[in-house]
N, C-alpha and C positions, 0 to 999 in steps of 0.2 A: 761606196761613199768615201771620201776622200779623208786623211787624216783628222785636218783641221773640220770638215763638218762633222766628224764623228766626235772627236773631241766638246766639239761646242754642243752636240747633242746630249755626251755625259753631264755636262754643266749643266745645260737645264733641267735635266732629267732629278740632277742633286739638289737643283732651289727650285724646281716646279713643287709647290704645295696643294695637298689632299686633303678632303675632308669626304669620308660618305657615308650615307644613310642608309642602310640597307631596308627592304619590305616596310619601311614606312611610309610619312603622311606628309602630302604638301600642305603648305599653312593652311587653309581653308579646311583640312580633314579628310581634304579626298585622297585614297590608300594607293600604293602600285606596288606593283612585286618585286620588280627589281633593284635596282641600286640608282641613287644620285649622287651622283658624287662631285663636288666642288672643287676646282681646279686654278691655281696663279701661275701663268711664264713667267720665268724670272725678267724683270726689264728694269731699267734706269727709274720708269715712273711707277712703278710696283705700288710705291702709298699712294696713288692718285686712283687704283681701283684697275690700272690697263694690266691686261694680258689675262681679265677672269673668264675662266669657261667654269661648263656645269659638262658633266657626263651622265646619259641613261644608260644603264648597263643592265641588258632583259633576265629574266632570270636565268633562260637557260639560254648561250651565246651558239647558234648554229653555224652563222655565216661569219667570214673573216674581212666579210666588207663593211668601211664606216660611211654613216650620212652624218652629213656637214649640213645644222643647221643656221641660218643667219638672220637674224630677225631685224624687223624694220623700226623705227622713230616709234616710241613710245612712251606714254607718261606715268606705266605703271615700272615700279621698279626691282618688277622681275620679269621682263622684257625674254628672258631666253626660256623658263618655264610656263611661259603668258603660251608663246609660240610652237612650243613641244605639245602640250594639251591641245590646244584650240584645234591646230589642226589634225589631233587624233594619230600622230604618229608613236605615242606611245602603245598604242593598241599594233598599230605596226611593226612595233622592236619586239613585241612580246610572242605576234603569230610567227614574225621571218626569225627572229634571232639575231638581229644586228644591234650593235652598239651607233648609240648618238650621241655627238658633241654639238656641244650650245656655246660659240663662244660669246661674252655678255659684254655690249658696250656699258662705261661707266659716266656716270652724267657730270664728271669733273672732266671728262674731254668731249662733250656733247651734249648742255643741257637738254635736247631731247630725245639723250641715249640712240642720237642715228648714229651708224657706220657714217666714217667723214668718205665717203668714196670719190669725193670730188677735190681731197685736198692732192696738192702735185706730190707728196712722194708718195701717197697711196696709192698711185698709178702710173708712175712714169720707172719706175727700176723695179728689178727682183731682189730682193732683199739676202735671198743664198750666196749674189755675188756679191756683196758686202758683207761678211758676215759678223764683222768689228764691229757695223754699225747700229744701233738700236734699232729692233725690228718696226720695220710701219706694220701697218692692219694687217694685210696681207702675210706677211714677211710672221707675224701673232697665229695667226690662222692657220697657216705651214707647222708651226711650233707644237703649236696644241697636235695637231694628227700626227705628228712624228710621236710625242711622248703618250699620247692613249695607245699608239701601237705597239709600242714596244712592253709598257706596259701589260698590255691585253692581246699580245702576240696575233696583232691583226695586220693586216695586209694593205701595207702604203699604195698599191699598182691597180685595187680596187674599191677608189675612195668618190663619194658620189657627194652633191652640195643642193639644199634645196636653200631658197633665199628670198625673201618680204620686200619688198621698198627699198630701202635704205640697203639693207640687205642682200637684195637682188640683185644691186648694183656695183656693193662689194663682191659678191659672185661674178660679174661682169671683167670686175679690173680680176680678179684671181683666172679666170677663162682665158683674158688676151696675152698674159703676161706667163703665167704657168699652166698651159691645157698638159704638159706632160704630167702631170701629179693629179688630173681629173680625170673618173670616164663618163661621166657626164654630168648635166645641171640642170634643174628646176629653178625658172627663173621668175617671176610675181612680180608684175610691176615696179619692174625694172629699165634704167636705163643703159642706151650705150655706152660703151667704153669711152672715156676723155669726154663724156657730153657734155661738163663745164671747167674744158682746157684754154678755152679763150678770157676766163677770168683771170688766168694767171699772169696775162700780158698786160691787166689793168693796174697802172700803178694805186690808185684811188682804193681797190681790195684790200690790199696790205695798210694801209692807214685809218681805216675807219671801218669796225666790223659790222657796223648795222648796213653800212652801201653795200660792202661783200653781200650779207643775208639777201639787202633784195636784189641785187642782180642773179645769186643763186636762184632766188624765187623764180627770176624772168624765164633760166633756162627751164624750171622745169614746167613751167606753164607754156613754152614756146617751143615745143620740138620742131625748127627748122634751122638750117642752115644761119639765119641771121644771127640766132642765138647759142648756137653748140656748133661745135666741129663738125665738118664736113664727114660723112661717113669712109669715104674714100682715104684722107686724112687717120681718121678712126683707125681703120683696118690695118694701115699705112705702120704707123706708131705700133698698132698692136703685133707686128711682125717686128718691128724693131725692140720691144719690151720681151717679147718670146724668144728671138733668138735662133738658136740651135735646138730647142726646146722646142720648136713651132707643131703642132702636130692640129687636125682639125678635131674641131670643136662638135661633140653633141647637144643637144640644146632643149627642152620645152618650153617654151614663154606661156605667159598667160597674163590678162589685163581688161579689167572690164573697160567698156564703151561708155564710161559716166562717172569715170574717174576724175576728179579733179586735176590731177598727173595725166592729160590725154591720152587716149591709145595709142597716138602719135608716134610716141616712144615706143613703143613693141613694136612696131613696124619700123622705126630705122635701124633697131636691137636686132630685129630678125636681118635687115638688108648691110648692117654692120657684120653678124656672123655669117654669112653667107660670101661675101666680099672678103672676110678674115680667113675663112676656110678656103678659097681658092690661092688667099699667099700663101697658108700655113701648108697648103697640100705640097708645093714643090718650088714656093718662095718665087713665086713669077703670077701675076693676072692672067692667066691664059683659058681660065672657065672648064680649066681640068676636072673638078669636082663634077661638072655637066650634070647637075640637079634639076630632077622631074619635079615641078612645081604643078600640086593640087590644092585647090581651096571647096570645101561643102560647109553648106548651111543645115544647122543642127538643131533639131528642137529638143526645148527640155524634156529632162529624166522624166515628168510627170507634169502633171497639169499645174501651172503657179511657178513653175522653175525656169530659171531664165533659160533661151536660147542662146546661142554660140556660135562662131565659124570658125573652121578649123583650118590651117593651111600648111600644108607639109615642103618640105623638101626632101625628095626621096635622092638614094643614089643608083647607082646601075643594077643592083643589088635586089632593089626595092626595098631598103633599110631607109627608114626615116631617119635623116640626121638628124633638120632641127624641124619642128613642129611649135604652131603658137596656135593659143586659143585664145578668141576673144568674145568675151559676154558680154553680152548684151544687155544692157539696162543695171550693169552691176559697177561700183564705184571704187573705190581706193580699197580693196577685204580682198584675203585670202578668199577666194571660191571655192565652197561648200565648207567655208570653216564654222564652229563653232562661235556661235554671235552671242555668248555670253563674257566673250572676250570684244574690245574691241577693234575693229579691221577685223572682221570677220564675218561673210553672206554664206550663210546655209543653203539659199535657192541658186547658187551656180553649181554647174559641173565639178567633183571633187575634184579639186587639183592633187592633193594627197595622194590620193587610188591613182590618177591617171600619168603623176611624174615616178609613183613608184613601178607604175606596170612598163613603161619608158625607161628606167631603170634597169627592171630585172629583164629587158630586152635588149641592153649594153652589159651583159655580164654581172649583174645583181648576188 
C-alpha cells in the first residue's frame, strides 16, 4: 500500500464512527448472537447520512473472508437490516463464521434509498486514483472493507459481494472497475455496467430531474441497444475503468422471468461479463477465456416452487465462471427470500444457499 493510501487509511480509520450492540434485539425483538454494529466513513457529506454501514459480526469469527452486502430501492428505512434478515444470511455468518457488511443508502441522497449506480462518477473512475477527491459509492464501499478489516484483522484478497436491484448494479459498476479487490459476486437483478451511460450525453437530464427519472425508467424497462449502451461499448469502458487492475470476473446472476425490470437485463449482464472477461483476461478480444456454454431446465425444489434455467460458462478447467439463473414466473424478490420482507419469493430457488455454495467454490 503506498504511503499516501495508507496515510488516508489512518484518517479514516480516526473519523470512521462506531456504535455496537452486542447479543441483542432488532427493533421488532427478534434476538441474534452476535454483534451489530453501526458504522460512518468519514466524507464531506457525513450530516447528509452518506458513508453509513451496519456490521454483523458472528459470535464466534472462523473465516477471514468478508460478504459485501448491497441492498436494493426501498421504502423501509432499514433497508440494510431488511436485507441481511430476509435473506437468511445471518443464519449464514453464524454456521460459516464470516463477518457482513451492510453499507446503507440514506434517503437524503436517494429518496428511494437506491444505490445511484447510474450516476456518471459512480461508474466512470476508481476513486483510489483520486484519493483527494470525495469518495463516489464505490470509492464508500472500498472504504468500509478496508476499515472493518483492519479492524477485524480480516483479509482484503478474500472479499466476496452479494447485491439486490439497485444493489446488484452497484455490484456491477464495483466488478468492471475494481474485479482486483473481488473474488467473486452474487448479482439479483441487476444491470449492466454503464446501461444508462447514454443519459449523460442528454443535455435535457441535467435541467430538469423529473425527464432524467423517466428517461432512467425507459432504460430500465428497455434492455436494448436503443436504450442503454451497447455491450461491446459496456465491456469496452469497463477495461478502461479497470485498468491495470483488469483481472476476470466470477459471477452468479439471478432474475426472475416476470420482473418488471425484464430478464432482458441478465442476459446482456451475463453477455456484458463474458465480453469483459475476455478484455480483462489479456486486454485484447481474442475469445482467450474459450467458455463451454451450458444451459438446463430445472424444476422446482418441490411441488408449487417455481422452475428455473440455468446457464453456465465454464472454463477449460470445468470451473464455472459465471452462472445465471432464471425463474420462472418470479418478479422483482430475492429468490427464496423471506416474503415477510418485501422483494422477497419464498417459492424460488435459494439464491442465498446457491451464491454462497458459488462462493465457497472461489475460495470462501
Amino acid at each position: 500500500m503506498s504511503g499516501l493510501k495508507s496515510f488516508l487509511l489512518s484518517v479514516t480509520l480516526l473519523c470512521t464512527t462506531f456504535s455496537s450492540f452486542a447479543e441483542g434485539t432488532f427493533a421488532d425483538g427478534t434476538p441474534y448472537k452476535g454483534s451489530w454494529i453501526k458504522g460512518q466513513i468519514a466524507h464531506p457529506s457525513m450530516a447528509l447520512g452518506v458513508g453509513q454501514y451496519f456490521v454483523y459480526k458472528p459470535k464466534v469469527v472462523k473465516r477471514k473472508s468478508m460478504m459485501v452486502m448491497l441492498h436494493g430501492c426501498a421504502y423501509s428505512s432499514t433497508p440494510a437490516e431488511d436485507f441481511v434478515r430476509s435473506s437468511g444470511m445471518i443464519d449464514q455468518a453464524e454456521r460459516d463464521g464470516f463477518v457482513i457488511i451492510l453499507p446503507q443508502q440514506t434517503e437524503k441522497m436517494n429518496t428511494g434509498r437506491c444505490w445511484n449506480w447510474f450516476l456518471t462518477p459512480n461508474y466512470s473512475y476508481r476513486a483510489d486514483l483520486f484519493p483527494l477527491l470525495p469518495a463516489n459509492e464505490p470509492g464508500l464501499v472500498l472504504q468500509m472493507i478496508d476499515a472493518v478489516s483492519v479492524l477485524n484483522n480480516l483479509d482484503t484478497n478474500r472479499v466476496y459481494v452479494m447485491g439486490m436491484s439497485a444493489g446488484g448494479s452497484l455490484a456491477v459498476n464495483l466488478a468492471s472497475c475494481y474485479p482486483e479487490r473481488f473474488k467473486a459476486f452474487g448479482i439479483h437483478s441487476g444491470n449492466q455496467y454503464r446501461a444508462a451511460a447514454p443519459l449523460a450525453f442528454k443535455l435535457e437530464n441535467y435541467t430538469d430531474v423529473k425527464t432524467f427519472q423517466k428517461n432512467l425508467i425507459e432504460v430500465i424497462l428497455h434492455p436494448d441497444d436503443d436504450h442503454m449502451d451497447t455491450i461491446q461499448n459496456s465491456s469496452d469502458m469497463a477495461l478502461l475503468c479497470a485498468g491495470a487492475a483488469a483481472k476476470p470476473v466470477r459471477a452468479v446472476l439471478f432474475h426472475g422471468d416476470k420482473d418488471p425490470m425484464p430478464s432482458g437485463h441478465s442476459d446482456r449482464l451475463l453477455a456484458q461479463l463474458k465480453l469483459t472477461n475476455d478484455l480483462f483476461d489479456n486486454r485484447r478480444q481474442d475469445n482467450s477465456t474459450a467458455y463451454n456454454k451450458t444451459v438446463n431446465q430445472m424444476n422446482g425444489a418441490e411441488p408449487g416452487k417455481y422452475d428455473y434455467q440455468v446457464t453456465e460458462y465454464k472454463n477449460k478447467k470445468g470451473e464455472a465462471i459465471l452462472t445465471q439463473y432464471i425463474v420462472k414466473e418470479m418478479g422483482h424478490a430475492w429468490s427464496g427470500g423471506d416474503n415477510r420482507w418485501q422483494f422477497n419469493d419464498p417459492e424460488g430457488p435459494s439464491a442465498t444457499n446457491i451464491m454462497m455454495d458459488f462462493f465457497k467454490k472461489n475460495g470462501f
